[in-house]
Backbone bond lengths (Angstrom), bond angles and torsions (degrees), N, CA, C in turn:
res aa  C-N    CA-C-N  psi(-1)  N-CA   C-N-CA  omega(-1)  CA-C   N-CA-C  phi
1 X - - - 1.478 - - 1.529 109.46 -
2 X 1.338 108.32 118.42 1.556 115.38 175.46 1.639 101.74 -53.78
3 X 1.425 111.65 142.47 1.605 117.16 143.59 1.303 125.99 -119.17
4 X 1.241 114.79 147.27 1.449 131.31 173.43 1.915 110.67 -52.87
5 X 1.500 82.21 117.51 1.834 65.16 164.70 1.492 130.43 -58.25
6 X 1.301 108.06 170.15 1.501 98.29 -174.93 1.732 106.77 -96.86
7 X 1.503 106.87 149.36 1.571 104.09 -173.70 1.556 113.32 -50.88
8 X 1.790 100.84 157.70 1.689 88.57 164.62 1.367 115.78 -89.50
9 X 1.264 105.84 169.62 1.531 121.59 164.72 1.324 109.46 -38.36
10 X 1.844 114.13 139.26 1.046 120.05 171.65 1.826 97.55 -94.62
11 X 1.948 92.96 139.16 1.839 85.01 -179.60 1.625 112.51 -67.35
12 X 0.909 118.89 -171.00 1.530 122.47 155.55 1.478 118.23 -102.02
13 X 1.396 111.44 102.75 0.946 124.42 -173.15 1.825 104.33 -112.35
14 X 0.857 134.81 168.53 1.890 148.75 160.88 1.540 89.87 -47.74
15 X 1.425 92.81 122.91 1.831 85.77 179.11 1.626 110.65 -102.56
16 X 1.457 113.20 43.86 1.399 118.50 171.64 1.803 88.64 -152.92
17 X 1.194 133.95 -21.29 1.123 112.71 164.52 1.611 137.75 -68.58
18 X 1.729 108.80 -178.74 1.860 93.34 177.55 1.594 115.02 -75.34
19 X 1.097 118.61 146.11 1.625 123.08 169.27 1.615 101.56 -32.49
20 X 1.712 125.66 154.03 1.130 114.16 163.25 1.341 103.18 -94.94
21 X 1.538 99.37 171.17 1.673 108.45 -174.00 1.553 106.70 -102.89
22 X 1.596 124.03 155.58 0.910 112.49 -150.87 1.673 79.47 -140.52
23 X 1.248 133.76 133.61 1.906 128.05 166.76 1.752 96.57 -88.66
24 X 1.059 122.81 149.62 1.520 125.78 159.51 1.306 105.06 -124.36
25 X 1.160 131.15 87.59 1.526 131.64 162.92 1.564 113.59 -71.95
26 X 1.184 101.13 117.05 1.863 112.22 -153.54 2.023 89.52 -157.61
27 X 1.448 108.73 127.55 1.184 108.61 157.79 1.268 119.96 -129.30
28 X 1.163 115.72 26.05 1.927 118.99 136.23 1.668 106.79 -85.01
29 X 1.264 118.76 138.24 1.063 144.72 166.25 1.393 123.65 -60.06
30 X 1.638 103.09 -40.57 1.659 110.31 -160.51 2.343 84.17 -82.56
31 X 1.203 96.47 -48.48 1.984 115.44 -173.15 1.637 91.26 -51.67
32 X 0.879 105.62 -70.42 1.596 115.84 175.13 1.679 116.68 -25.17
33 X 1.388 105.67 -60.71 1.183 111.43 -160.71 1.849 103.43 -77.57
34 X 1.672 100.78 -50.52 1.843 103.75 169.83 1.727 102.96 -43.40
35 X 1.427 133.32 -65.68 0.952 129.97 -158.42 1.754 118.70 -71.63
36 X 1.415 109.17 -19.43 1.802 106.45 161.06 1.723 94.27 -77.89
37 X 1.679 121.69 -46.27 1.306 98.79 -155.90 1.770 123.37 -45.54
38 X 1.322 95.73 -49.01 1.841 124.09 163.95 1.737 108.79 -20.59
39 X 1.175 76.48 -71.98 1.883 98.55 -159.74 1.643 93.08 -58.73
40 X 1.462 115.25 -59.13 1.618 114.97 177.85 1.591 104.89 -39.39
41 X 1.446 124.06 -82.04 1.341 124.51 -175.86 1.008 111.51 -15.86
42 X 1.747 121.61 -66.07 1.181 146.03 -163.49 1.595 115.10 -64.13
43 X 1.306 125.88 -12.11 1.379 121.00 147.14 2.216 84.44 134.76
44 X 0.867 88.03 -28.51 1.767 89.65 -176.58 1.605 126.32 -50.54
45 X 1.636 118.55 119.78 1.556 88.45 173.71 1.670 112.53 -90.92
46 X 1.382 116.64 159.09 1.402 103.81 -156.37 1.918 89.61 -142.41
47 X 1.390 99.76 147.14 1.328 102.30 160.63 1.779 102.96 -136.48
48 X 1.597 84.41 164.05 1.938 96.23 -172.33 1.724 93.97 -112.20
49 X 1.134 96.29 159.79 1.596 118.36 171.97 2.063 106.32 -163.74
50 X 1.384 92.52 120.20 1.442 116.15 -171.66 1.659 120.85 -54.45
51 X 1.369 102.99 -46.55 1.273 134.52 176.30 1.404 136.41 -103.74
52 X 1.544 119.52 169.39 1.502 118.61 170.99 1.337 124.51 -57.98
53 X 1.732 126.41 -38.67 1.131 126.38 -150.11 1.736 92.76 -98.71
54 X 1.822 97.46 -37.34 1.569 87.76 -167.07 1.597 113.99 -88.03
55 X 1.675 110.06 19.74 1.519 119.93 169.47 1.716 94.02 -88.82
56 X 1.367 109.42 -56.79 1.540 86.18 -174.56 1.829 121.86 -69.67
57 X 1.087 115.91 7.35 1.101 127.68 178.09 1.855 115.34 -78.16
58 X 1.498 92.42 -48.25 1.316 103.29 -173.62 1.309 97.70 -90.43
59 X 0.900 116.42 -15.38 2.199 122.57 169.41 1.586 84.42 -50.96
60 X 1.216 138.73 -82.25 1.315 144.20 -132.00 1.171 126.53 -101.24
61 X 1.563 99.58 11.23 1.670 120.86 -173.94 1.814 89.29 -120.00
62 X 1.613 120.31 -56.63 0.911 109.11 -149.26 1.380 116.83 -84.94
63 X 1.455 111.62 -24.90 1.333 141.19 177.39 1.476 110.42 70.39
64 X 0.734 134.16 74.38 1.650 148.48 -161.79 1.706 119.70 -81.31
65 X 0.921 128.23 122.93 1.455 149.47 158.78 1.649 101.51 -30.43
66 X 1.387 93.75 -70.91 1.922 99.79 -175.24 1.058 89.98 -142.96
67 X 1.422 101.47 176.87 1.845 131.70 -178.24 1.377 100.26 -131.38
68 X 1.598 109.79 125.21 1.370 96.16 150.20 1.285 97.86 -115.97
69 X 1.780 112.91 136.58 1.000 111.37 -146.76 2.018 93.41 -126.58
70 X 1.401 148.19 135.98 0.999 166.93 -135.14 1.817 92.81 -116.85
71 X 1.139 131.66 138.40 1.502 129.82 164.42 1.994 124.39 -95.05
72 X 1.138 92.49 -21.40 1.580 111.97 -171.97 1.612 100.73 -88.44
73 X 1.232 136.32 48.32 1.677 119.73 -173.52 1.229 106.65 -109.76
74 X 1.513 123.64 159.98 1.458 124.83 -177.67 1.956 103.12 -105.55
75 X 1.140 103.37 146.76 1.894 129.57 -147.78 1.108 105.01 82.48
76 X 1.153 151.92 -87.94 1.157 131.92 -137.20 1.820 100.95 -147.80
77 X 1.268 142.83 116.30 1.131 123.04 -168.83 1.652 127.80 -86.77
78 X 1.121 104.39 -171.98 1.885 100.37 -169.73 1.106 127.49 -67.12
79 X 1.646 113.88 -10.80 1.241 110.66 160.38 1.279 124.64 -60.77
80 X 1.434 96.62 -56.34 1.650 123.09 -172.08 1.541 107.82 -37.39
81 X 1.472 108.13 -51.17 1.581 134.32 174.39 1.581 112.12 -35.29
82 X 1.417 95.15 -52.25 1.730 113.45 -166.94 1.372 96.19 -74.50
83 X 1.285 114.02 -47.84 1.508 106.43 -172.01 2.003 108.30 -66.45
84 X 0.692 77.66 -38.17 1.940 84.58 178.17 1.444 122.55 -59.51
85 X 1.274 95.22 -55.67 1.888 115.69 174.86 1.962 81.97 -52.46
86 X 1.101 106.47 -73.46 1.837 108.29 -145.21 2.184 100.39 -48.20
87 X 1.509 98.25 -33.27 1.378 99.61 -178.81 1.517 122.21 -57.99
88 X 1.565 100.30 -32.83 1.497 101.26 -158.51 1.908 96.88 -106.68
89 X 0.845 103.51 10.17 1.940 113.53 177.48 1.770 94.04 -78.92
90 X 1.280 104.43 121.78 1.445 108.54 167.21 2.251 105.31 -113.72
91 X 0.734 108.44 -0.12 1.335 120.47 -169.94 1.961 89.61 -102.05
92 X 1.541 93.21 -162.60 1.555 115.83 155.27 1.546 137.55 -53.85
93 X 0.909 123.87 104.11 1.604 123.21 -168.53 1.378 116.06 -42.30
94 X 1.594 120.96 106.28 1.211 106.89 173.66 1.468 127.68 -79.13
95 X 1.573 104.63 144.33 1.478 131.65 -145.96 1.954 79.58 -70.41
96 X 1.835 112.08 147.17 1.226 114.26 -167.73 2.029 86.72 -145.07
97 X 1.337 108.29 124.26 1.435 101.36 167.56 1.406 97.40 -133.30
98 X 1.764 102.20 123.26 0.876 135.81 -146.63 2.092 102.69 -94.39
99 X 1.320 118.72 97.06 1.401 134.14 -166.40 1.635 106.69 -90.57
100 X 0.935 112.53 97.34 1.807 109.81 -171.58 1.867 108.80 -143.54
101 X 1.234 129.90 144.28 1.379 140.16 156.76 1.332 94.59 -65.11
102 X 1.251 153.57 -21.56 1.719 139.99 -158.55 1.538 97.70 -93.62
103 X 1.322 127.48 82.82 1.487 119.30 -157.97 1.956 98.42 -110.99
104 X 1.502 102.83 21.60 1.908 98.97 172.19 1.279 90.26 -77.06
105 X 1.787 96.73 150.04 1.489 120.09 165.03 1.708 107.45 -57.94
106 X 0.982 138.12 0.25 1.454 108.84 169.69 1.590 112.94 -103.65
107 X 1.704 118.21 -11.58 0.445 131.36 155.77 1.654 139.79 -48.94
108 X 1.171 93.77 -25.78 1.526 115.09 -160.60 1.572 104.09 -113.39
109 X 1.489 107.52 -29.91 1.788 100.43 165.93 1.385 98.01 -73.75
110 X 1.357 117.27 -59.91 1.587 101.00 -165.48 1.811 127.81 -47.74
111 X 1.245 104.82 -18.39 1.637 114.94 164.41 1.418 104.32 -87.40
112 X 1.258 133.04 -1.30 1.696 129.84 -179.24 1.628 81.69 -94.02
113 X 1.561 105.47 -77.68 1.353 91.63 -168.28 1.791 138.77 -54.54
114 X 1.110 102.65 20.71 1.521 121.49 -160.78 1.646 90.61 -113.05
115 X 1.466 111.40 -37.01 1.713 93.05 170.03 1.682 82.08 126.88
116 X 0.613 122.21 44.14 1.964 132.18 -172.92 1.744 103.99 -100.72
117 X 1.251 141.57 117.85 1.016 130.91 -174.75 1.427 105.58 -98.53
118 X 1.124 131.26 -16.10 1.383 147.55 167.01 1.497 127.05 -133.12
119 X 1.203 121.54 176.39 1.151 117.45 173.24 1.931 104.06 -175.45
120 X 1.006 116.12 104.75 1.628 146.23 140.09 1.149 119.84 -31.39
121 X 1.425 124.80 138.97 1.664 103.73 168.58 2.066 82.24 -136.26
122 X 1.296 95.41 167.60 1.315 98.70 175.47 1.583 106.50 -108.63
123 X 1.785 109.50 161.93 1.598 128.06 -7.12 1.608 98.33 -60.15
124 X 1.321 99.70 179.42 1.886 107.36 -178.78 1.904 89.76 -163.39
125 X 1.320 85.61 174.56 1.356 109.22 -178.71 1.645 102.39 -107.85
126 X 1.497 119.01 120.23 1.056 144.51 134.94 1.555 106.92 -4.54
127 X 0.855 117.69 -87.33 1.547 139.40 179.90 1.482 105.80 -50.35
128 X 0.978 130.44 -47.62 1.356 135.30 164.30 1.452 97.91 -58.94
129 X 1.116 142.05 -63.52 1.711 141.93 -147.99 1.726 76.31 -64.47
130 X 1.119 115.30 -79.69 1.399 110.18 -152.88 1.865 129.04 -53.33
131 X 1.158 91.20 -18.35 1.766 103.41 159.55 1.556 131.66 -95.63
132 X 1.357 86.53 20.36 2.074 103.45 -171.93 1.763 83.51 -120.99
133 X 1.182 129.41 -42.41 1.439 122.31 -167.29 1.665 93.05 -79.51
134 X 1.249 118.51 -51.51 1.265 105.41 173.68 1.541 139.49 -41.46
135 X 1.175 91.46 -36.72 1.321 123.77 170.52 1.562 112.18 -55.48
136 X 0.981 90.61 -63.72 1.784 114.99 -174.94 1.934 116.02 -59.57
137 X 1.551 97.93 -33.55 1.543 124.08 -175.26 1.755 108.42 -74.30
138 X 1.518 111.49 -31.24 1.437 137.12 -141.46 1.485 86.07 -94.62
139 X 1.623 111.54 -64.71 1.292 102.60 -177.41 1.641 127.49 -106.38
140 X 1.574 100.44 5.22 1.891 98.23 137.77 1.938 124.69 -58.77
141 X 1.257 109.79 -47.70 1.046 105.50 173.00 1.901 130.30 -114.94
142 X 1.499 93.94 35.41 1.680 110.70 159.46 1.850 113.24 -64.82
143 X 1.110 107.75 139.33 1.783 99.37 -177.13 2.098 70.39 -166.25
144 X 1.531 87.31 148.13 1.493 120.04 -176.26 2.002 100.28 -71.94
145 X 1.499 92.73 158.38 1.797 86.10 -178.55 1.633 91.47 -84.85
146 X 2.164 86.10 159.55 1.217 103.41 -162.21 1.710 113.23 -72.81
147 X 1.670 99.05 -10.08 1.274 86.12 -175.79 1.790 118.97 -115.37
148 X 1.289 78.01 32.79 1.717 88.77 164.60 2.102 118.37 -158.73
149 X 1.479 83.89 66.83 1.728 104.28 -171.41 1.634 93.42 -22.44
150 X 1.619 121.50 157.76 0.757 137.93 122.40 1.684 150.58 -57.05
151 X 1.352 120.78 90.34 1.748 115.58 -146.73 1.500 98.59 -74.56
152 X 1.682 86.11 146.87 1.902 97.97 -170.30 1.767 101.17 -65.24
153 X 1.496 108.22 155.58 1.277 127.19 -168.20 1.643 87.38 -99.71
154 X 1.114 105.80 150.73 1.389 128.86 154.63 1.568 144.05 -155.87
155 X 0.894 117.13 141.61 1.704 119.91 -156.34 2.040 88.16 -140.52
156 X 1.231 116.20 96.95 1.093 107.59 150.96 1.676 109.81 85.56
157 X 1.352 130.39 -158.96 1.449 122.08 138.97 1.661 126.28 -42.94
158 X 1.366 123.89 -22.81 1.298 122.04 160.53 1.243 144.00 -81.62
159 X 1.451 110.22 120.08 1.864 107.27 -173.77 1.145 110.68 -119.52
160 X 1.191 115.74 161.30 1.652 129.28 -173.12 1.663 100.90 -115.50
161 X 1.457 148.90 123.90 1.511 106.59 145.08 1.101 111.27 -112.86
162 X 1.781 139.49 111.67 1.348 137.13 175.90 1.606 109.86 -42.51
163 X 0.999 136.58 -50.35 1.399 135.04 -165.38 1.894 100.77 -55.37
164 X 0.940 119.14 -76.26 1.429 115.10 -179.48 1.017 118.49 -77.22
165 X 1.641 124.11 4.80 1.544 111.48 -169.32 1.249 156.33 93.12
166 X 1.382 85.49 -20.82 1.626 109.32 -165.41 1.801 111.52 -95.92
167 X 0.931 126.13 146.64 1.429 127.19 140.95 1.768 137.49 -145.82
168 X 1.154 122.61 172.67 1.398 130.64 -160.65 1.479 104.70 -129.78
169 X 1.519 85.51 160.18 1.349 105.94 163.84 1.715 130.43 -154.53
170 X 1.587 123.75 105.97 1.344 140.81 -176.55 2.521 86.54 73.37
171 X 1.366 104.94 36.22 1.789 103.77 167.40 1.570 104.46 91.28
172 X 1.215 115.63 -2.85 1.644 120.24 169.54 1.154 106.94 -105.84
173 X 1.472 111.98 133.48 1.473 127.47 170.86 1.818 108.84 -53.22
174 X 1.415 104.79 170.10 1.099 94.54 -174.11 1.602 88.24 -140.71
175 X 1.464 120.06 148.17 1.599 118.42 -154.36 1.442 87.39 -114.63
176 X 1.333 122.93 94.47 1.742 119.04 -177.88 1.700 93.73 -109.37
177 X 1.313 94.40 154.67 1.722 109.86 150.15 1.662 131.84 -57.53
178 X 1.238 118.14 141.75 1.306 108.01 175.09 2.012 110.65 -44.11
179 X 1.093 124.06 -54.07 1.081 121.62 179.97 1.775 120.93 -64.28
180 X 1.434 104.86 -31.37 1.663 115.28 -177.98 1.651 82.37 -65.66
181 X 1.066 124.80 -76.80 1.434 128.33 -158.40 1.641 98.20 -37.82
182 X 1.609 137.75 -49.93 1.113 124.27 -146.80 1.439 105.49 -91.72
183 X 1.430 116.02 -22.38 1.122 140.73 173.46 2.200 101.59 -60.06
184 X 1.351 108.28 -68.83 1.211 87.95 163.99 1.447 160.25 -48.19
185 X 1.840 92.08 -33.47 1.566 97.36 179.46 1.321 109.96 -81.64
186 X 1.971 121.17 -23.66 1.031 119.79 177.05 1.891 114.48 -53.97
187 X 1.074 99.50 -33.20 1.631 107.27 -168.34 1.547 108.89 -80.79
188 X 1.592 116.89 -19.96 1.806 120.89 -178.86 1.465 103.52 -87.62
189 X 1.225 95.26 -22.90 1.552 93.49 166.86 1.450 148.99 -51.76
190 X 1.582 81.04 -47.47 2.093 132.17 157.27 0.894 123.84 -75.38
191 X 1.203 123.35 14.99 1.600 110.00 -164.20 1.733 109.12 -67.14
192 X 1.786 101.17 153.58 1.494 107.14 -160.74 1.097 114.62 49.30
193 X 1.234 146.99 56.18 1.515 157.24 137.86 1.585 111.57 -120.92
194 X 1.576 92.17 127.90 1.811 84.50 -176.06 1.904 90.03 -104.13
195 X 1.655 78.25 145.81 1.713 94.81 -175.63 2.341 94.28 -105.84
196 X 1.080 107.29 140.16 1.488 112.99 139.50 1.263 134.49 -57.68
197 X 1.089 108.27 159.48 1.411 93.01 -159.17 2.036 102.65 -99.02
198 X 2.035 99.91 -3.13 1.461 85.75 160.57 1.528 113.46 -88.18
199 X 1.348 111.52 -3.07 1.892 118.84 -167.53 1.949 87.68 -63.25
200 X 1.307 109.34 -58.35 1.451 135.36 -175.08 1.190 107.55 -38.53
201 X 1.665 125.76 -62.72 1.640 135.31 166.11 1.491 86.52 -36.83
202 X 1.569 119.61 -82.62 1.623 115.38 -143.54 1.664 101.18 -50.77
203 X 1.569 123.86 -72.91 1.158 115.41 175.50 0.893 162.01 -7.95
204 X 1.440 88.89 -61.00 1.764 116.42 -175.76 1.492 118.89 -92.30
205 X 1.534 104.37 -61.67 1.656 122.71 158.48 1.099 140.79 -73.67
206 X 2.050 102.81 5.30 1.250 104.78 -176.04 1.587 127.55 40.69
207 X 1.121 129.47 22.96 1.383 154.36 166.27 2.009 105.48 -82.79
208 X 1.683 94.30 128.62 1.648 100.19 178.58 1.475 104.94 -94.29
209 X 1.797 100.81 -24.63 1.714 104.89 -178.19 1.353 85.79 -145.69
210 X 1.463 105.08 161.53 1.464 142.28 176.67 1.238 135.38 157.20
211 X 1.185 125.08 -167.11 1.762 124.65 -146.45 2.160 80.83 -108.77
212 X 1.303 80.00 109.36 2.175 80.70 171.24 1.770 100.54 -59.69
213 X 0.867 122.25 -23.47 1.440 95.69 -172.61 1.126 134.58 -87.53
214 X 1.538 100.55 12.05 1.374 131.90 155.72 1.462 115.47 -57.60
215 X 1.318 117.93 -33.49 1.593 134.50 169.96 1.152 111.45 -68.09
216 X 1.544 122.04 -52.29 1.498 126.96 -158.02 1.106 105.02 -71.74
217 X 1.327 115.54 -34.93 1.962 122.06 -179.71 1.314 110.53 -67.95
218 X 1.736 127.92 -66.07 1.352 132.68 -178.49 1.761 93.95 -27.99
219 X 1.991 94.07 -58.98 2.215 87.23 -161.90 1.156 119.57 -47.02
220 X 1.269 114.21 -54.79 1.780 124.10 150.35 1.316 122.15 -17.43
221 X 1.003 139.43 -81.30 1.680 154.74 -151.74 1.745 84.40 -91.39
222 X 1.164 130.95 42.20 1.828 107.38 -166.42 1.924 81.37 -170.04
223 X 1.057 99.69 -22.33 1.970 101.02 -176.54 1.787 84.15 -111.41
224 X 1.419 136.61 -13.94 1.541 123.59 -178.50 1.580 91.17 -77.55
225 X 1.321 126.58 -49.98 1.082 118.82 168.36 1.764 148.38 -76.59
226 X 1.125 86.66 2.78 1.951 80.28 177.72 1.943 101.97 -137.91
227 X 1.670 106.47 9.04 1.226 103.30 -176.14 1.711 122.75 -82.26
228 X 1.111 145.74 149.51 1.412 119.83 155.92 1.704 123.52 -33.05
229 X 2.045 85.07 -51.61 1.638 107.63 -153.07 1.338 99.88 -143.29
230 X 1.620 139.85 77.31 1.103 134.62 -138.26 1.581 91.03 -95.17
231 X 1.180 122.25 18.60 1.535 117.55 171.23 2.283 101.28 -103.12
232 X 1.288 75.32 -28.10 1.764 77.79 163.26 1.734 120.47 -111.57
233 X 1.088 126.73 29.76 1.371 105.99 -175.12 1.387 141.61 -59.28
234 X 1.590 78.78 165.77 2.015 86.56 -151.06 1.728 94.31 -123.54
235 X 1.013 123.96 -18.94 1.822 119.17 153.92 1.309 103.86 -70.85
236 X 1.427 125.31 -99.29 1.508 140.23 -163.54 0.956 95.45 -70.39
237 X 1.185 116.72 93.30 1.805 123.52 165.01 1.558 109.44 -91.15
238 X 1.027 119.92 156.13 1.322 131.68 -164.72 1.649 89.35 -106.13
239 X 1.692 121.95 133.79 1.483 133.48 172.63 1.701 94.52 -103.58
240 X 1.652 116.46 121.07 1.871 97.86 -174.40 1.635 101.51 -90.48
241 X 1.160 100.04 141.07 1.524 117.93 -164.16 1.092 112.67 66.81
242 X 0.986 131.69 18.90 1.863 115.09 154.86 1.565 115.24 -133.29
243 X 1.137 114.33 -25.30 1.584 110.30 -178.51 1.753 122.75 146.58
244 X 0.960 116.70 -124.93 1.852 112.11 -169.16 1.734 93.38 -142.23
245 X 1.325 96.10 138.27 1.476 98.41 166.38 1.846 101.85 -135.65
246 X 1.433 95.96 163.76 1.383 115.63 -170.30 1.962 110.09 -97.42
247 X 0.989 126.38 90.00 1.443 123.77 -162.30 1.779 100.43 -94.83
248 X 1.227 122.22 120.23 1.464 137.63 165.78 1.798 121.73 -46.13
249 X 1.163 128.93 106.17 1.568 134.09 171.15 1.551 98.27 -51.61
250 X 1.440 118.87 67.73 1.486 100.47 172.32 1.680 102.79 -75.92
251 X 1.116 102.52 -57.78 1.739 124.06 -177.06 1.638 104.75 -38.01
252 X 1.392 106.72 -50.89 1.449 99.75 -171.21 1.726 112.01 -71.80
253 X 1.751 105.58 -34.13 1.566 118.57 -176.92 1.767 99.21 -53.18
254 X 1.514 115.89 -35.81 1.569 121.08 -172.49 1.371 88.60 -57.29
255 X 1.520 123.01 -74.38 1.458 109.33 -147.84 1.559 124.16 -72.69
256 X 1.293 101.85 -8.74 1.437 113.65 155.71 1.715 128.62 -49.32
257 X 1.228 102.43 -63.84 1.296 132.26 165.80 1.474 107.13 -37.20
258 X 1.491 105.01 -62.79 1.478 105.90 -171.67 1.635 117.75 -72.99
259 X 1.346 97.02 -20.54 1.520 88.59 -177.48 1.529 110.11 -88.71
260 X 1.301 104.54 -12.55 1.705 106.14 -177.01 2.130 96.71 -84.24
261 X 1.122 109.62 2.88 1.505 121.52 -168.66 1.775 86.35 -87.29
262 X 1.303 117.64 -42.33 1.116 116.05 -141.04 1.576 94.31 -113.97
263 X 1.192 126.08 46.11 1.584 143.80 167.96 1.405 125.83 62.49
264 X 1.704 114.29 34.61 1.200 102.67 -173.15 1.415 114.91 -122.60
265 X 1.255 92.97 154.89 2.045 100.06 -171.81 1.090 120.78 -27.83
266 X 1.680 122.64 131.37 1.694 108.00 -166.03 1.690 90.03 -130.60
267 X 1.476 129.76 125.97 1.697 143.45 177.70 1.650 91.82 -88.37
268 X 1.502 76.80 133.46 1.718 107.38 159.60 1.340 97.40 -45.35
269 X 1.171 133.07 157.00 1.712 148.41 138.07 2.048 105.29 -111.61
270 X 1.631 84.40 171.73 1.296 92.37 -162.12 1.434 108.63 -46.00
271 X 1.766 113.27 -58.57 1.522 132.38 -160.54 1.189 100.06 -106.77
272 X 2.061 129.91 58.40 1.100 136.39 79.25 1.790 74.73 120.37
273 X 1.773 118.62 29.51 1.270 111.61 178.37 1.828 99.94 -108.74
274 X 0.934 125.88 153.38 1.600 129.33 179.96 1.400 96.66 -93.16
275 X 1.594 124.50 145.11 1.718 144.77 -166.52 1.358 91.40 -133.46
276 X 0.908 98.83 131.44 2.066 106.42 155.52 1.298 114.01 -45.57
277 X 1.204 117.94 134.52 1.157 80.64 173.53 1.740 106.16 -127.75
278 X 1.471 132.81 -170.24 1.824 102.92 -176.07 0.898 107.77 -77.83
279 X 1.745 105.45 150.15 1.305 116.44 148.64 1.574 118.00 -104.99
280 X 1.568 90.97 -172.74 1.973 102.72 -172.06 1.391 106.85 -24.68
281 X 1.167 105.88 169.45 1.409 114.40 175.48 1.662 104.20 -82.08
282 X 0.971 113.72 171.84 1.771 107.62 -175.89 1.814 87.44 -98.01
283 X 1.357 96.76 157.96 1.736 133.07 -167.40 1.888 96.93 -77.43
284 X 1.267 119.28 -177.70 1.067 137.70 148.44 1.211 110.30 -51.05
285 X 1.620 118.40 133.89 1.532 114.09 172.91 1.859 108.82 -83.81
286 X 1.375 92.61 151.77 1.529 94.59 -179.23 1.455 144.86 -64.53
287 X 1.399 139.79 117.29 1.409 121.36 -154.12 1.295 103.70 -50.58
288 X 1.427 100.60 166.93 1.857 107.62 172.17 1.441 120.50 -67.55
289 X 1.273 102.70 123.93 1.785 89.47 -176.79 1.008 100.11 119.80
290 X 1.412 136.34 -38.34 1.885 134.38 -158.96 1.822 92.70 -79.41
291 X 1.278 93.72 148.50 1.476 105.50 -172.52 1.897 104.14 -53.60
292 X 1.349 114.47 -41.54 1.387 120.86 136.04 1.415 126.48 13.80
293 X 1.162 113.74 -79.97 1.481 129.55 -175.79 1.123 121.42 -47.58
294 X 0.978 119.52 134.87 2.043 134.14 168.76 1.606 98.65 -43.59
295 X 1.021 142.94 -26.28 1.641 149.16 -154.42 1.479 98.23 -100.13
296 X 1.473 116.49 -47.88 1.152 129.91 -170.37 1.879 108.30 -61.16
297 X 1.548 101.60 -25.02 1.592 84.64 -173.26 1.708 110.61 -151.01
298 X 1.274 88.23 34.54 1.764 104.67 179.03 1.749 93.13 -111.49
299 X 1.140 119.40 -12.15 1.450 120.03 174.11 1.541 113.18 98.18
300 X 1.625 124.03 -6.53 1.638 125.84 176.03 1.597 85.25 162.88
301 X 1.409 89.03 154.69 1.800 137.23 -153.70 2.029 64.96 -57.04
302 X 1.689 101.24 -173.81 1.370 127.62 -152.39 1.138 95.85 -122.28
303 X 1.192 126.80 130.96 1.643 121.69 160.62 1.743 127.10 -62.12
């Protein structure tokens, strides 16, 4: 006796708000059709688009929650898509889980690093897709209750504030991903604690299983942005064999401090903290001997 599969999961959505909308850019028909059927059941309203041009089309008509977005399409492919969608977003990055048969790891960073919050490989489970977007939906649009703000994090010239979202660096915004962003404040939180990089999945992505190199990319694309020298970093330091830890600018917050001690121009930042900001260029250094000199008043020449 045949049985019916069993329904999917309903997401958690506002249970007086509208369903969110979901695009499935899919050009198989039969993939296409399982993956709206799902999402429909599942409380989602969803539209399909076959192709590259008519995904960004329906991007900008339909205005979509998430994308699950296909890599193999004819006009223009799913990368191309991702890169386009992410250009023309002036708001919040919409969340994109990335549905493809091309399931090699290089494959799969280059859709991480493209701004991919997920990534699928085919065949897959139905049931699985729809509790990974949920997933994905849950903590795109997680925000702290209103009546107990979340206080901005800070490490140095760098701030986080969870409540609005936003963060900086030395009074410049800093343009993160929904996930880069959550990924950071989770870690200022921690500071000096090294996380794994499956501790990181559970945490951050709320994920029980997944592809770690989903981790290794965010740290990447998340140290290009808040590092001096993200080939040397000095926040997200890497622990070898155990994972990533979050290290505090005390040292650097000192010389800040001191130089703003010592009368020099200090810039607004976004969340209302004052930055050094430069001054003059420094002068000619002093001949040897001029009362001037480091020698002259450290008490004898330098070792």
């Amino acid at each position: 006796m045949h049985r019916a599969p069993p329904p999917p999961p309903s997401p958690r959505v506002p249970p007086h708000g509208p369903p969110r909308r979901v695009l499935v850019v899919e050009d198989d028909p039969t993939v296409a059709e399982v993956v709206t059927g799902y999402l429909s059941r599942a409380g989602y309203a969803t539209e399909h688009a076959a192709d590259g041009f008519a995904a960004l089309d329906r991007a900008a008509s339909f205005r979509p929650h998430l994308v699950v977005l296909d890599l193999m399409l004819p006009g223009i492919d799913g990368l191309e898509v991702c890169r386009r969608l992410r250009r023309a977003e002036e708001g919040p990055a919409i969340p994109v889980v990335m549905l493809t048969a091309r399931g090699e790891e290089a494959d799969r960073i280059l859709g991480l690093e493209l701004g991919a919050d997920d990534y699928v490989t085919k065949p897959f489970s139905p049931r699985e897709l729809v509790l990974r977007i949920g997933s994905v939906l849950r903590r795109a649009e997680s925000a702290p209750p209103a009546a107990a703000p979340a206080p901005v994090l800070r490490s140095g010239d760098l701030g986080a504030d969870p409540g609005g979202r936003r963060a900086e660096r030395g009074g410049h915004e800093l343009s993160l991903t929904s996930r880069e962003f959550d990924l950071l404040v989770f870690l200022m939180r921690n500071p000096g604690r090294v996380f794994s990089r499956e501790e990181l999945l559970h945490r951050v992505w709320g994920w029980e299983f997944g592809d770690l190199s989903t981790v290794t990319v965010h740290v990447r694309r998340l140290r290009e942005k808040i590092e001096d020298d993200p080939a040397a970093p000095r926040l997200v330091t890497t622990v070898w064999g155990a994972g990533y830890r979050f290290d505090p600018m005390d040292a650097d917050r000192a010389e800040r401090a001191e130089a703003a001690m010592d009368g020099g121009p200090l810039a607004e930042g976004l969340f209302g903290v004052r930055h050094q900001a430069p001054g003059p260029a420094p002068g000619p250094l002093p001949a040897p001997g001029s009362p001037d000199d480091d020698d002259a008043t450290d008490g004898g020449p330098r070792p």
